[in-house]
C-alpha positions as CSV (number, residue, x, y, z in Angstrom):
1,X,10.3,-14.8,37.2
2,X,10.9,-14.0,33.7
3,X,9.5,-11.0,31.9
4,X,7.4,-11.8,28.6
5,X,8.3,-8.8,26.0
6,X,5.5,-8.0,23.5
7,X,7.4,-7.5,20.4
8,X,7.0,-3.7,19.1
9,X,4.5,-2.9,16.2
10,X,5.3,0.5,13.5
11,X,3.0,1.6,11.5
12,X,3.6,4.4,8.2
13,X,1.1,7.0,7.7
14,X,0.9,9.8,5.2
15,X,-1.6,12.6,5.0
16,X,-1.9,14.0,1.3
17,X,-4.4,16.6,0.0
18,X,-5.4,15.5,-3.8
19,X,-7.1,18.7,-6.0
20,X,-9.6,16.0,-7.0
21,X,-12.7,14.5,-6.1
22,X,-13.0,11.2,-4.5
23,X,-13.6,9.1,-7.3
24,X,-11.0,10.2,-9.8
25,X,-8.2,9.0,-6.7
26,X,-10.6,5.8,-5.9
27,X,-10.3,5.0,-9.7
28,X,-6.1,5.3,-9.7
29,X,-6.2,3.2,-6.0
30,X,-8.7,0.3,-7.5
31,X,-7.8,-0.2,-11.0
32,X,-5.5,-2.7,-11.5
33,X,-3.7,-0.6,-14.9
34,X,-3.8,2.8,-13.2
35,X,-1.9,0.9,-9.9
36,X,0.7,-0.7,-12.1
37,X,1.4,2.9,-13.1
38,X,2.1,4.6,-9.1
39,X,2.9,1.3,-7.3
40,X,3.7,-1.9,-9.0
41,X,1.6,-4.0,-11.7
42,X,-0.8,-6.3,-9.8
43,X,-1.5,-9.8,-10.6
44,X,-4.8,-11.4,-10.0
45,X,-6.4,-8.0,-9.0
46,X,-10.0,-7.4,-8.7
47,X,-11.3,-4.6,-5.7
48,X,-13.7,-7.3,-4.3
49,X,-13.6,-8.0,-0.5
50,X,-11.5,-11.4,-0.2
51,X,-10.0,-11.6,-3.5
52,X,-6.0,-12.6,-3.7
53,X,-3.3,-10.7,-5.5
54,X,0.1,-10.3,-6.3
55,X,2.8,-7.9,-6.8
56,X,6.6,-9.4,-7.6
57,X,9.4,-7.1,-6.3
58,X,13.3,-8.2,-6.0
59,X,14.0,-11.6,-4.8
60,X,16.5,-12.1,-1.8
61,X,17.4,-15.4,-0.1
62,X,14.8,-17.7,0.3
63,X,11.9,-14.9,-0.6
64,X,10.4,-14.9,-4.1
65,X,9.9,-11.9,-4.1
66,X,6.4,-12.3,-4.6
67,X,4.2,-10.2,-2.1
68,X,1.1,-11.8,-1.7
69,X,-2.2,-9.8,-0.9
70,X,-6.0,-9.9,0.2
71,X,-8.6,-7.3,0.0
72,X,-9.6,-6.7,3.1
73,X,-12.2,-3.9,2.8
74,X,-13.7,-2.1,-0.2
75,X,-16.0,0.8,0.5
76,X,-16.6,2.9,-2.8
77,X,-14.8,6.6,-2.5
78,X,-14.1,5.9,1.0
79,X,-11.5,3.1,2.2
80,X,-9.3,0.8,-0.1
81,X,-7.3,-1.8,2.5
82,X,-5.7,-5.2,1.8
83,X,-3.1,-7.6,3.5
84,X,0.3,-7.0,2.3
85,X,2.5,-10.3,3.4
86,X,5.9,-11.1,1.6
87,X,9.7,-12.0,3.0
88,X,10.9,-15.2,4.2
89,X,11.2,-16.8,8.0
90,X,14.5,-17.3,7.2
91,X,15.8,-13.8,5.9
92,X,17.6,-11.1,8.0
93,X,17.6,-7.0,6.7
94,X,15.2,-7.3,3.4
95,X,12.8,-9.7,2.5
96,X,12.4,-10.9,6.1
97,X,8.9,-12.0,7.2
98,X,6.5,-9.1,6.7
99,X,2.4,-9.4,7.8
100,X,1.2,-6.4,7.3
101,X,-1.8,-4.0,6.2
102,X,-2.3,-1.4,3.9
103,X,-5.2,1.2,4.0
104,X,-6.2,4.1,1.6
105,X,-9.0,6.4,3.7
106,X,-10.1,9.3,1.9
107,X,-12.5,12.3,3.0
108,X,-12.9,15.6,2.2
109,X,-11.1,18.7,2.5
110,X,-10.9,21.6,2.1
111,X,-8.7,21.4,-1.1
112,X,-10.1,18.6,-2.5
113,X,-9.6,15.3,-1.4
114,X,-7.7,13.8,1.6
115,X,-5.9,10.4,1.0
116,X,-4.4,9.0,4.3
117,X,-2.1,5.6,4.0
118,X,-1.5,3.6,6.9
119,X,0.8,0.7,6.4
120,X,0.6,-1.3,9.7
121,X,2.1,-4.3,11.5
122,X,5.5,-4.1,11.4
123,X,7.6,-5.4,14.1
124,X,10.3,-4.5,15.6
125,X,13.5,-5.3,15.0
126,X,12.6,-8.3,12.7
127,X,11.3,-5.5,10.1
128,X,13.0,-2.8,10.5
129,X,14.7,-2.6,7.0
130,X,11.2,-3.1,5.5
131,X,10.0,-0.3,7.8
132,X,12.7,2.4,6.9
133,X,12.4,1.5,2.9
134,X,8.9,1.3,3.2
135,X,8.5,4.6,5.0
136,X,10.9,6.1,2.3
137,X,9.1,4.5,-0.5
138,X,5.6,5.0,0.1
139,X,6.2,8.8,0.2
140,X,7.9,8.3,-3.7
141,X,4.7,6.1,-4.1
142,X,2.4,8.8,-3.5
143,X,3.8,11.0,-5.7
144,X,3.7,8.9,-8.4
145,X,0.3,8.6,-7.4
146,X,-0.4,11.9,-7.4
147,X,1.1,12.2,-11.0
148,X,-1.5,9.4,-12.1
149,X,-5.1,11.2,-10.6
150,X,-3.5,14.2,-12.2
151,X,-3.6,12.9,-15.5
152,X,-6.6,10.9,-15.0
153,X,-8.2,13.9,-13.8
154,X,-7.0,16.1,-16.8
155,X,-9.6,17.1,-19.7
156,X,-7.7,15.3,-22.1
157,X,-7.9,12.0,-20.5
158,X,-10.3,10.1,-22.5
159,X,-12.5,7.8,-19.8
C-alpha cells in the first residue's frame, strides 16, 4: 500500500506594537504611495475586495518577476489581506512557484496599536528559499514600516 504525503505548509507571523492608533498604520498598509515607501511600489492597487495588483521584484529563470496579487479582505482599521502568487513551475531555490497569503490584523494594545502579519501557504521543500528570505525580510519590512506611520503620524506631516 503506498503512503500519500500531504506536502508541509509554513507560515511567517510577526507581532509588532505601533505607538499609533489604528488608522494612521491602516493608512501606511492601504495606500498605494505610503506602501511603495515600507514594501515595494504597487501597480494597479486599490484596497477594494477583489481588485488585482502587482509588485515587480528580481527576475530569475522563467519568473518575471512580477508577483501578482488580489485583495482578499478589506475591513477598515482592522484586517488588510491579499493573495501574494509569483515564481515559476519550473524554478528551483528563488522564484519557484509561490501561492500564498498575506494578512495585516490590528487591535489594540496597551501601547498603542498591535499589527500582526501572517504570510501563509508556503510548502515545503518546494518554497523553502522563499520561506527563509521571506521570514528575514518581512521583519526589515516592518521596520521600514514602522519608520513610515512614524512620520505619517508626526505633527509635521501635512495630511
Amino acid at each position: 500500500m503506498n503512503e500519500i504525503v500531504s506536502p508541509q505548509t509554513e507560515t511567517i507571523v510577526l507581532d509588532e506594537v505601533f505607538p499609533h492608533a489604528p488608522h494612521v498604520i491602516w493608512k501606511a498598509l492601504t495606500s498605494g504611495d505610503l506602501m511603495g515607501r515600507w514594501l515595494m511600489p504597487p501597480k494597479g492597487f486599490e484596497p477594494v475586495v477583489g481588485n488585482h495588483f502587482t509588485f515587480q521584484t528580481t527576475p530569475s529563470g522563467e519568473w518575471d518577476g512580477v508577483i501578482r496579487c488580489e485583495i482578499l479582505e478589506v475591513l477598515p482599521d482592522e484586517r488588510f489581506s491579499y493573495l501574494w502568487h509569483g515564481g515559476h513551475e519550473s524554478n528551483d531555490g528563488y522564484g519557484s512557484k509561490l501561492e500564498t497569503v498575506v494578512t495585516f490584523s490590528l487591535s489594540k494594545a496597551e501601547q498603542g496599536t498591535r499589527l500582526r502579519l501572517v504570510h501563509s501557504g508556503f510548502v515545503l521543500p518546494k518554497n523553502d528559499t522563499a520561506y527563509r528570505n521571506m521570514s528575514e525580510g518581512w521583519k526589515k519590512v516592518v521596520k521600514s514600516l514602522k519608520t513610515v506611520v512614524a512620520d505619517e503620524a508626526s505633527p509635521q506631516t501635512l495630511h
